[in-house]
Steps between C-alpha positions, in 0.01 A plus 500: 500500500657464832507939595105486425481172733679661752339804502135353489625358842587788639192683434308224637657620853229681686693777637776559233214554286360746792858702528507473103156744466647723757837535302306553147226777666753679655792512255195542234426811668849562515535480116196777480628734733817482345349602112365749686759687631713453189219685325467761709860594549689405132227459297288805560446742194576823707862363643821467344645198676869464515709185655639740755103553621414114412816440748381763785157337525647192552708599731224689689287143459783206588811676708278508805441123508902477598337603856181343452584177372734365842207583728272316255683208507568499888125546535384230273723245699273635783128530374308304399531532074137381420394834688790683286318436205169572670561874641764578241284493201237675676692775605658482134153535339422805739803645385441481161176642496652813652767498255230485227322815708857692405504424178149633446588832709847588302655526847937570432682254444680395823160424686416247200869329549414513899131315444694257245763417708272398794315278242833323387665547845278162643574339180843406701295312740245301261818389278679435734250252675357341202859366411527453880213287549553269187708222618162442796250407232745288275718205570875506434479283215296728298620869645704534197186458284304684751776822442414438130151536544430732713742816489445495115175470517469796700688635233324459274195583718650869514569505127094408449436745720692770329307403166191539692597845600571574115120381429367717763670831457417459134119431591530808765675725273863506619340497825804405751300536809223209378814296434640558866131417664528196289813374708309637808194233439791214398665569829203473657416135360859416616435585838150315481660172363800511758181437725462147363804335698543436850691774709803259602496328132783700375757553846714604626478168760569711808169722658484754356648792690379889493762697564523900616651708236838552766545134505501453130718781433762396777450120390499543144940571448505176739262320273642574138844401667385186592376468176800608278744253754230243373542529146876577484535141708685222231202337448311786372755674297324369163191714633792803542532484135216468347383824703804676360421332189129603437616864626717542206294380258193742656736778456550393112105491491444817656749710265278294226199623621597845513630453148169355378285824623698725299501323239113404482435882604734651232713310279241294403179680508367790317235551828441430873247322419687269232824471728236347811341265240842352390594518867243218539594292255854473648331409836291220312830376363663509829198370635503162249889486616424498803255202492788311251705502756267318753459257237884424400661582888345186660650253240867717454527492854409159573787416252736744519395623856440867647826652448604370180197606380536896620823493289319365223288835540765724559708416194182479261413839623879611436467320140192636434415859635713707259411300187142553584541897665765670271281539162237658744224433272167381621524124389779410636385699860226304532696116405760677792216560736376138492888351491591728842150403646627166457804513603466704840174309598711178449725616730279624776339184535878323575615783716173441661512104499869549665414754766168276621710207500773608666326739797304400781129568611623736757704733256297507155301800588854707583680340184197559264497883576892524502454344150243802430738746626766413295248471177417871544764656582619302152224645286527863685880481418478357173253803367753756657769346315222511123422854648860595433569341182159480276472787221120695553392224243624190666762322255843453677692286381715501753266394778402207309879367506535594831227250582581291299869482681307479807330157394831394354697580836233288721496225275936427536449566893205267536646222342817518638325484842303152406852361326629497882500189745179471649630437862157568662229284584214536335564757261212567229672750252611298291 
């Protein structure tokens, strides 16, 4: 079968292999620390969740990246991104530990959001940097394969790591803090394993420069220019859209997700403890979408290439998300949660393919966290928008249509954009 040949080839490379454990510890941990905080905050016996609080803390956890997530990226076109992954998941399992301290002391509220923000704040610059850093350990020919492999495999990394964090809080009793020193140790084996590779391995190809905080904050507006000029030039407008794109279709998955917590805490559940259990077997689904889709993207876009293949997405996911969501029964949730895991991941890793293709060395780090921006300030708006229109038990039919119109609307616009003259050199969208 050619996709296993081709990926037992690229595992045989020394160093993707290397970047590969660093993306599956970390992201792993990711998953865990993740389960956790869900737990703690929707799932716990002695609160009544609402979307309007499920929207707030994600606010509280994502908006600040819109400030955080430019300097990342004009900082990881300056240091040196094996040592990103080095210092960042140590610091990350230091903070987690101290988030798992609050937990255990019942300190209010906003301290616990402060502690988990700092946890999920450096998150920006290991994401980031791991996408980053790909196209150094792969060659061109396989970088669409690599984008397969990799991204949904820390994927599906995070979604192991959020059943571990099931299995451990029911071995500990509900115990949310044992879950969150959990991620602590993973991040710590991330951190370990970045060790393995060689400090110039993963670039940028200029030394490495160290800054003063003045001259990054008076560089940085001259630096995300310089990057934004360099993706809006002709021959990167395909990269353009697909960012615009994949922020669309992260809104759609962020009202969804919203959707899916009231649902598995109310609607559909007669118990906390029920609605968290059923919560995890909609992540499993996801989780088993998520790894179709690195299965079935290499050989769709090899024929019908990167674009055409994000349309295919889009209007399956228009098709398909109100047949599946409108009976809002439990079967048909979970066949939805596997379908949309599909879908998006299949779309990422095009968007993805299009954006390393089309960008140079020099700009990846600045494009990458751009890319981040936009993806949470999707999600944040997307549960504002669920906050406003889900019922205390989650069924809306309206929301589900108005996703569903979303899909729809970016399916006509994107192919009507690949139906035009290709006039540039080298274009890859299609």
């Amino acid at each position: 079968m050619p996709v296993v040949r081709d990926l037992r080839v690229l595992l045989r490379l020394r160093d993707f292999r290397r970047l590969l454990s660093v993306r599956l510890l970390s992201q792993g941990a990711d998953g865990v620390y993740q389960v956790a905080l869900a737990a703690y905050v929707v799932f716990s016996p002695e609160k009544q969740t609402s979307a309007t609080a499920i929207a707030s803390a994600m606010a509280v956890l994502l908006l600040p990246y819109s400030l955080v997530g430019p300097f990342a990226g004009v900082l990881l076109d300056r240091w040196r991104r094996r040592q990103v992954f080095v210092y960042g998941n140590l610091l990350r399992a230091l903070l987690a530990t101290g988030t798992a301290a609050l937990m255990v002391s019942h300190v209010p509220d906003w301290l616990f959001y402060v502690s988990a923000l700092c946890v999920t704040a450096v998150n920006r610059f290991i994401l980031a940097g791991l996408s980053a850093a790909l196209p150094r350990v792969v060659d061109a020919e396989r970088l669409v394969l690599a984008n397969s492999l990799s991204p949904t495999a820390g994927t599906l990394a995070a979604t192991a790591g959020g059943g571990l964090a099931f299995v451990v809080r029911l071995v500990a009793s509900g115990s949310d803090a044992a879950v969150v020193l959990l991620g602590a140790f993973l991040y710590l084996s991330a951190a370990l394993a970045s060790l393995s590779m060689a400090p110039a391995l993963l670039g940028p190809d200029r030394e490495p420069a160290r800054p003063h905080l003045r001259t990054v904050l008076t560089d940085t507006a001259r630096d995300l220019l310089a990057a934004v000029r360099h993706l809006a030039a002709p021959r990167r407008r395909e990269a353009a859209w697909a960012l615009a794109v994949m922020t669309l279709m992260r809104f759609c998955y962020g009202a969804l997700l919203v959707l899916l917590l009231m649902l598995c805490r109310y609607a559909l559940s007669t118990s906390p403890a029920d609605g968290l259990r059923l919560l995890g077997l909609a992540l499993a689904a996801s989780g088993a979408g998520f790894f179709a889709a690195a299965v079935v993207t290499p050989w769709s876009v090899g024929r019908l290439g990167p674009g055409h293949w994000i349309v295919v997405c889009s209007g399956s996911a228009a098709l398909l998300e109100p047949a599946l969501g409108l009976p809002f029964a439990t079967g048909p949730l979970l066949v939805a949660a596997f379908v949309l895991g599909l879908i998006t991941q299949g779309a990422k890793i095009a968007t993805d393919t299009i954006v390393q293709a089309s960008v140079e060395d020099g700009f990846r780090g600045r494009i990458f966290s751009l890319y981040d921006v936009l993806f949470n300030v999707a999600f944040v708006g997307a549960a504002g928008v669920a906050a406003l229109m889900l019922p205390p038990d989650g069924r809306s039919a309206v929301l589900v249509m108005l996703v569903a119109l979303i899909y729809a609307g970016v399916t006509v616009a994107l192919a009507r954009f690949l139906r035009r003259p290709r006039r540039e050199e080298g274009r890859c969208f299609t």
